[in-house]
C-alpha positions, -999 to 999 in steps of 0.1 A, spaced: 202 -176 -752 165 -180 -766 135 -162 -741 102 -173 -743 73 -158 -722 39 -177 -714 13 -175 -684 18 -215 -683 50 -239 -696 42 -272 -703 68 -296 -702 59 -327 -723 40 -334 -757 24 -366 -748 -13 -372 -737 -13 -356 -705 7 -324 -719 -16 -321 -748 -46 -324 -722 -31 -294 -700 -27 -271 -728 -65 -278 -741 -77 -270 -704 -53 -238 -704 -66 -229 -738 -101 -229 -725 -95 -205 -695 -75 -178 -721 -44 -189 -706 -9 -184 -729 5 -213 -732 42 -223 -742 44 -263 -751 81 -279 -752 88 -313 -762 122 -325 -770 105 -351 -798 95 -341 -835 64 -321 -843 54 -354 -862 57 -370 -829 33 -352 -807 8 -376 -785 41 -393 -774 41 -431 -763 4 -432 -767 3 -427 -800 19 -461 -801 -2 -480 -775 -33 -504 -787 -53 -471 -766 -70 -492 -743 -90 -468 -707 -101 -480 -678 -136 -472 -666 -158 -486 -640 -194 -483 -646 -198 -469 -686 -230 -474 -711 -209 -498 -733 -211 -524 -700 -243 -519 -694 -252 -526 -727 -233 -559 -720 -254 -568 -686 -218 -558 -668 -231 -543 -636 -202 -525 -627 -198 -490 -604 -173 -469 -590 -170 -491 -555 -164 -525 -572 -140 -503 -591 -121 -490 -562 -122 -522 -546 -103 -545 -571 -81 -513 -578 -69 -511 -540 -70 -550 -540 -48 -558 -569 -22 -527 -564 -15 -539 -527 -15 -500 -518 -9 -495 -484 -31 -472 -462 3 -452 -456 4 -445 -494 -19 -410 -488 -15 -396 -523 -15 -423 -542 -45 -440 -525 -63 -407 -531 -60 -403 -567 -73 -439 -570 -105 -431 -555 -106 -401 -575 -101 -415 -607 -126 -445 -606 -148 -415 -592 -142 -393 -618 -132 -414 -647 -165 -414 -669 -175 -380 -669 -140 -365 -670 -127 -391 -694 -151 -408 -710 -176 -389 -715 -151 -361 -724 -134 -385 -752 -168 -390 -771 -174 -352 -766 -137 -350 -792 -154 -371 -817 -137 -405 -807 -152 -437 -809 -147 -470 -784 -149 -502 -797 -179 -525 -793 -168 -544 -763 -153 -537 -735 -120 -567 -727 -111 -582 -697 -75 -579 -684 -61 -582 -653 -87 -606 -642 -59 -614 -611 -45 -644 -600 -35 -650 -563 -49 -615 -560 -84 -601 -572 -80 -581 -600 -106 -562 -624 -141 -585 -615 -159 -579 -645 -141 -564 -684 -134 -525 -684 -107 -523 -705 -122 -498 -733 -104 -498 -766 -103 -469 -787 -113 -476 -818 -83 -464 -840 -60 -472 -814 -38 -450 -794 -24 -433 -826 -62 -419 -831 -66 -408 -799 -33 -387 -799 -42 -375 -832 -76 -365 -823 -63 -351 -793 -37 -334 -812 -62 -315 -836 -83 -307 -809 -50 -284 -797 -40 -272 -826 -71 -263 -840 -84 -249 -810 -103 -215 -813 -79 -196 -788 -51 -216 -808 -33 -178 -811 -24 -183 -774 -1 -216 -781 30 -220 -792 45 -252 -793 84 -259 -796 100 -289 -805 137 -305 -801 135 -286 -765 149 -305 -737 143 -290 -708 169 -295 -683 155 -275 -648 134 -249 -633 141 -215 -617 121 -199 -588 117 -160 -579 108 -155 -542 100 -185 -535 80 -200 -568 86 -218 -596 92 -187 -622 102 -208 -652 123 -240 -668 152 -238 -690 172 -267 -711 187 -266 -750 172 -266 -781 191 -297 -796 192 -292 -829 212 -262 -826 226 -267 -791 213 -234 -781 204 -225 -746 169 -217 -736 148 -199 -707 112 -197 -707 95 -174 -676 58 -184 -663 37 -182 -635 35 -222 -638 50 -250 -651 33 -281 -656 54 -311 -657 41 -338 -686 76 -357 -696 66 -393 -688 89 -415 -666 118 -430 -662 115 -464 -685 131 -455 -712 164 -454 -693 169 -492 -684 200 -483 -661 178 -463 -635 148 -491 -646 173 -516 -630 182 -494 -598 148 -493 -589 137 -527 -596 107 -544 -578 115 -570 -547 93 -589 -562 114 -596 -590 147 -606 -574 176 -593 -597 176 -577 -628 180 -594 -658 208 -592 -679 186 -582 -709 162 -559 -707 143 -547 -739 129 -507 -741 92 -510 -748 90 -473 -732 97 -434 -749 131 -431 -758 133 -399 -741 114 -413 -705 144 -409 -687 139 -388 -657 152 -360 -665 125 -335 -647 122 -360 -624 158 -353 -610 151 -313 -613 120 -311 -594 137 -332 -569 164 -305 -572 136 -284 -559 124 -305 -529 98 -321 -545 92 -355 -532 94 -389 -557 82 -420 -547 75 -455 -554 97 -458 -586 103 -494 -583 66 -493 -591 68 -504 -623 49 -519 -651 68 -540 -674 62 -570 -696 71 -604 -698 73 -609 -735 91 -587 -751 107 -596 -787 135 -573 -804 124 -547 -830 140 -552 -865 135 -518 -875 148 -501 -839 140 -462 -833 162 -464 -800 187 -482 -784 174 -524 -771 138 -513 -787 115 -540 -781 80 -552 -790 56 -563 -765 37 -594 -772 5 -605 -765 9 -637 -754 -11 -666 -770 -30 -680 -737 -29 -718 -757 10 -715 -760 31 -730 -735 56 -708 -711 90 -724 -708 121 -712 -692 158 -710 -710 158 -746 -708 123 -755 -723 109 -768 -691 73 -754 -684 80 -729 -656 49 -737 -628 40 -755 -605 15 -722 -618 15 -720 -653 21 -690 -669 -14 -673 -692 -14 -636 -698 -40 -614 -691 -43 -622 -652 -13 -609 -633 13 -595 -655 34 -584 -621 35 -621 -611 44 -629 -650 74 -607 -652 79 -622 -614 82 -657 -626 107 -656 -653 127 -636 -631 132 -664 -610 145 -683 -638 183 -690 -638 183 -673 -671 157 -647 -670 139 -648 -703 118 -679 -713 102 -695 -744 64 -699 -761 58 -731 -774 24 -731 -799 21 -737 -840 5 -719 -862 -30 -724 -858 -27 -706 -825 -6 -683 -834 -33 -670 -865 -56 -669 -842 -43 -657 -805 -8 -639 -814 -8 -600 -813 17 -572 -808 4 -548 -784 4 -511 -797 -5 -496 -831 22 -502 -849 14 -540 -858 -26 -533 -859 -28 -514 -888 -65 -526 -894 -73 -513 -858 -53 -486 -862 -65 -474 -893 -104 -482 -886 -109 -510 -915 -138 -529 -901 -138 -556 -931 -101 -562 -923 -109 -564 -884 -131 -591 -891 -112 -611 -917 -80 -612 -890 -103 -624 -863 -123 -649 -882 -99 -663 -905 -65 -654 -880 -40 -628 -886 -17 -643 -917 0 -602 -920 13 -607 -886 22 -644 -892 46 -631 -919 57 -601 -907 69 -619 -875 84 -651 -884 101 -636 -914 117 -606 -899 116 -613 -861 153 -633 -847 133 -645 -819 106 -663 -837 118 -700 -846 98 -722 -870 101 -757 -873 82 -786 -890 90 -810 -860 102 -804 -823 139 -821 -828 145 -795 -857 125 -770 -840 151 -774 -807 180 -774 -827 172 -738 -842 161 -725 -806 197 -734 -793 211 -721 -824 194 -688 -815 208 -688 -782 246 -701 -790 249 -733 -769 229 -765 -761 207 -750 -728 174 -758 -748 167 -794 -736 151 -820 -764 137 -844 -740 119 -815 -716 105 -792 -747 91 -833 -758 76 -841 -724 62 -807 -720 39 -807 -752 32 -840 -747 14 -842 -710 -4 -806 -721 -18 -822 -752 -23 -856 -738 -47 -836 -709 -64 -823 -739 -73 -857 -750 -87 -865 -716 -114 -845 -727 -135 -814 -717 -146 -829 -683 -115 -837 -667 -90 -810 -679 -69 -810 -646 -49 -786 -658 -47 -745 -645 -38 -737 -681 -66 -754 -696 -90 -741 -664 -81 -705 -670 -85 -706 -711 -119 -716 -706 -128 -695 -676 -114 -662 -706 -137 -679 -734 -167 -667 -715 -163 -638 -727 -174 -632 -763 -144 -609 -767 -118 -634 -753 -135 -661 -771 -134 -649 -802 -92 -649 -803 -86 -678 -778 -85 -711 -791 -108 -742 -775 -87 -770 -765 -57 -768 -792 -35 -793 -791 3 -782 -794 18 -815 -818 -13 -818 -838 3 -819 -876 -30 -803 -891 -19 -771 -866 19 -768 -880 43 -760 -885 58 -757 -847 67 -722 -832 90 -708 -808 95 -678 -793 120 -662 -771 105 -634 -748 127 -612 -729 114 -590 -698 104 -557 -718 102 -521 -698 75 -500 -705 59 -474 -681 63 -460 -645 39 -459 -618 60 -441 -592 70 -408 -600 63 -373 -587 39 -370 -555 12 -343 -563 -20 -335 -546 -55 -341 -560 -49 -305 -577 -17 -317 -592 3 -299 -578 41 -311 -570 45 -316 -532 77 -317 -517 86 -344 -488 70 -328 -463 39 -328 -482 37 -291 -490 31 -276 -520 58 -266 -543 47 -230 -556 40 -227 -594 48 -264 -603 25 -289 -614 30 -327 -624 7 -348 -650 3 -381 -662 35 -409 -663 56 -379 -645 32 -383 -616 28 -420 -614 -9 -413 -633 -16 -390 -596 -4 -389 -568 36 -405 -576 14 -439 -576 -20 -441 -581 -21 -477 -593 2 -492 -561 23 -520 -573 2 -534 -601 -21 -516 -625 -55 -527 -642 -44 -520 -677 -59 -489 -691 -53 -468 -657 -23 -453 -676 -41 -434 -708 -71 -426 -682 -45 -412 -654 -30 -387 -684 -62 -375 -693 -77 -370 -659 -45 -357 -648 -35 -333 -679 -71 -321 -673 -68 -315 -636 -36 -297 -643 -45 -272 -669 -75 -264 -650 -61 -257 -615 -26 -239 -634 
C-alpha cells in the first residue's frame, strides 16, 4: 500500500482538474493530482477537441457588430436545453456561467497567453427550437491541444509548483470519510497493480463522464432517440466511464440527468484506434445529402449540421437501420468536409496561418486523401451505379437502393437549376441563411450541384451515431460542491467539469450550445480550487 498526503486530491487530469490545481496553487494549498492516463496525456479529451468556448457578449463580437449580452445568452441557453424550472442546479449554473463566463474564462484565457481566432462561428443556430441568436462559438486558435498545453505549463510551471505532485496510471477507485467528511480516495496504480490511499481535507472530483463506456451510454439513452443503435462509435475518453461517478453515489451523493447526452450523428471509424469502437466525428458538409441505410433522403426535414445536433442524432435514430449515408463529390467535400478535433487540423492545430488559408481558399486536398484512402466508410465512385454498388459492398447486402440514391440527387440538383429565386427547398434555405456569415461562407458552397461531372468524382459516406460527452452527472452547488439527494452538501467533496454535467449535474438541459463544455471546465475547475 502506497500513502500520499495533500491538503487537496484532485481526481482527474483533464481541463477542469488542471484548472483546480492552478486555483489551489494560488491559495498555497498542497495539492496531490491523479490521473489514470499518461503524463503525455494531461489536458485529457480537450486536448483533442477543435477547442471551441462559448461566450455571450466578448470584444471579438463586438468587433463584428454582434450585439450580444448575458440575457440573450441565458435566454437561447434555457430555450434550446428545454431545462425545466424543477431542474434547480442545473438551471443555476446556466445563469451563472453566461454571467460569469467572460471575465472568469475569457478574460482569464488571454490572461495565459492564449489566442482566439478572428471570428467568432455560429453553431447551434436551432431548428424547431431557438438556439444561439447571433455566433459565439470562440475557437482557440491552436485548437484544444493548445489550450491544454498552455494550461498544462501554466501548472507545471507554476511558482508554488513545489506544492504539486502529480501521479499518473492512478485509478482511483472510492473515497473514505472520518467523522463524517470526505478524508481521502484510494484506487491502484496500474502499472504495478499496487494499492493506493491518499488522505485530504478535500477531494475534488475532475474524471469526466460516462461516454466512454457505450454500455451505460446505452442504459441511459435519450427518449428522444427511441432505441439504441446497434453500433455505436466512442468519440469520448477511453477512460470516461463513471467510475467516481458510482463512488460518490456510494456516498449519497446525488447524479442526475445522465441520459443528457451530447452525441453525434456522424461518426466514421478511426483506422488507427487508441480504444475499443474509436470513432471520428465529422463535420458534416451542409451541401451533401443525408440519406438513411437505404439511400433515401431522410425528411420530410432535411438533415444540415450546425442547427440542432439533438434532433440530428434524433432522426437517424428513427431509421430502421440507425446509421445513414452523405451523398456529395469532391468539390464539396474540398471545401466543406472537416473532422472535428485536433487531430485532423494540424494547420489549426499547429498555428500555420499560410496553411489555414490555402485549405480554406483552395479546399482541404490533406484531408481529401487522408480520408478516402484510409477511411472504410468513405466510398468513391466516378458515377452513382458504381458508386451504389461499392456502398452495398461496404455494407454486405443489397439495402442501398440504385433508383432512390438516383432520384434523390436528381430533384436536389434539378431545384438548383430552378435558380436562386425559387429554391423551395429547406436544405437549400438553410445553406444560404449560414452563408451570411463570413465565417460559414467561406467553407459552405453556393448552390453546388451533387451530379455535376466538373464536381467529381461522387462520394459516399457512412456515418454511424458517435458518443462523445455527458451533460448529466454529479449535482453540485454554485460552490461545487457534491450534494447528496436531499440537496445537502457532502463534506470535503467537490465535483468539476464533465463529472458535474459542466455544473450543477446539468447545466446545459438536454441540448448544449457547443462550446458550453470547455467553458463549464474552466469555470468549474476554477470555482472548485477556489472554494476547496
Amino acid at each position: 500500500m502506497e500513502r500520499w498526503q495533500a491538503d487537496v486530491v484532485v481526481a482527474g487530469g483533464g481541463i477542469a482538474g488542471i484548472c483546480a490545481a492552478i486555483e489551489l496553487l494560488g491559495r498555497g494549498r498542497r495539492v496531490l493530482l491523479l490521473d489514470r492516463d499518461a503524463e503525455e496525456n494531461l489536458g485529457g479529451l480537450a486536448k483533442e477537441s477543435f477547442g471551441g468556448v462559448w461566450f455571450a457578449g466578448t470584444p471579438l463580437q463586438r468587433r463584428y457588430g454582434i450585439r450580444d449580452n448575458p440575457a440573450l445568452g441565458l435566454a437561447d441557453w434555457l430555450a434550446f436545453g428545454e431545462l425545466p424550472p424543477e431542474a434547480r442546479w442545473p438551471r443555476a449554473w446556466a445563469e451563472a456561467y453566461v454571467e460569469r463566463c467572460v471575465p472568469e474564462v475569457y478574460d482569464w484565457l488571454l490572461a495565459q497567453g492564449l489566442e482566439f481566432m478572428p471570428m467568432p462561428m455560429w453553431v447551434e443556430r436551432g431548428l424547431h427550437v431557438p438556439g444561439n441568436s447571433v455566433p459565439r462559438w470562440h475557437i482557440v486558435w491552436g485548437t484544444g491541444h493548445e489550450l491544454a498545453v498552455v494550461l498544462a505549463q501554466r501548472l507545471l510551471e507554476h511558482p508554488r509548483r513545489e506544492l504539486l505532485t502529480a501521479r499518473f496510471g492512478c485509478r482511483v477507485d472510492g473515497f473514505f470519510t472520518q467523522q463524517g467528511r470526505v478524508a481521502g480516495c484510494r484506487g491502484v496504480i496500474e502499472e504495478t497493480d499496487v494499492p493506493f490511499e491518499a488522505t485530504a481535507e478535500a477531494v475534488i472530483i475532475a474524471a469526466g463522464g460516462i461516454n466512454g463506456d457505450l454500455d451505460r451510454v446505452r442504459q441511459h439513452w435519450h427518449a428522444d432517440w427511441g432505441r439504441p443503435p446497434g453500433v455505436i462509435l466512442n468519440g469520448s475518453h477511453k477512460f470516461a466511464d463513471g467510475t467516481l461517478h458510482d463512488a460518490a453515489g456510494h456516498l449519497g451523493a446525488a447524479i442526475t440527468h445522465l441520459d443528457w447526452q451530447w452525441n453525434y450523428a456522424a461518426g466514421v471509424r478511426h483506422w488507427r484506434p487508441r480504444k475499443p469502437s474509436h470513432g471520428l466525428s465529422l463535420v458534416p458538409p451542409k451541401s451533401a445529402l443525408w440519406l438513411n441505410w437505404r439511400g433515401e433522403r431522410i425528411g420530410p426535414m432535411p438533415l444540415v449540421t450546425g442547427f440542432d445536433t439533438h434532433d440530428l442524432v434524433a432522426q437517424v435514430c428513427r431509421q430502421e437501420r440507425a446509421y445513414s449515408w452523405q451523398l456529395l463529390n469532391k468539390r464539396i467535400a474540398l471545401k466543406e468536409l472537416a473532422v472535428s478535433g485536433a487531430e485532423f487540423n494540424p494547420a489549426f492545430r499547429d498555428k500555420r496561418r499560410l496553411a489555414v488559408a490555402r485549405d480554406l481558399l483552395l479546399g482541404n486536398r490533406w484531408l481529401w486523401d487522408e480520408l478516402t484512402r484510409n477511411c472504410e466508410d468513405f466510398v468513391v465512385a466516378d458515377s452513382l451505379p458504381e458508386l451504389v454498388e461499392r456502398m452495398n459492398a461496404l455494407v454486405g447486402d443489397d439495402s442501398v437502393d440504385l433508383a432512390a440514391v438516383t432520384g434523390a440527387a436528381t430533384r436536389y440538383d434539378e431545384r438548383i437549376g430552378l435558380g436562386h429565386r425559387f429554391h423551395n427547398d429547406e436544405q437549400l434555405r438553410r445553406i444560404e441563411f449560414a452563408r451570411r456569415w463570413p465565417g460559414d461562407r467561406l467553407r459552405t458552397c453556393k448552390n453546388q450541384p451533387i451530379l455535376d461531372p466538373k464536381a467529381g468524382p461522387l462520394l459516399a459516406i457512412r456515418e454511424f451515431i458517435i458518443s462523445r460527452k455527458s451533460m448529466g452527472g454529479l449535482a453540485t452547488d454554485l460552490e461545487s460542491r457534491v450534494l447528496d439527494g436531499h440537496g445537502h452538501t457532502i463534506p470535503g467533496l467537490f465535483a468539476a467539469g464533465e463529472a458535474a454535467g459542466f455544473g450543477g449535474g446539468g447545466m446545459n438541459g438536454k441540448r448544449g450550445l457547443e462550446g458550453t463544455f470547455l467553458g463549464g471546465c474552466i469555470l468549474g475547475g476554477r470555482i472548485a480550487g477556489q472554494v476547496a
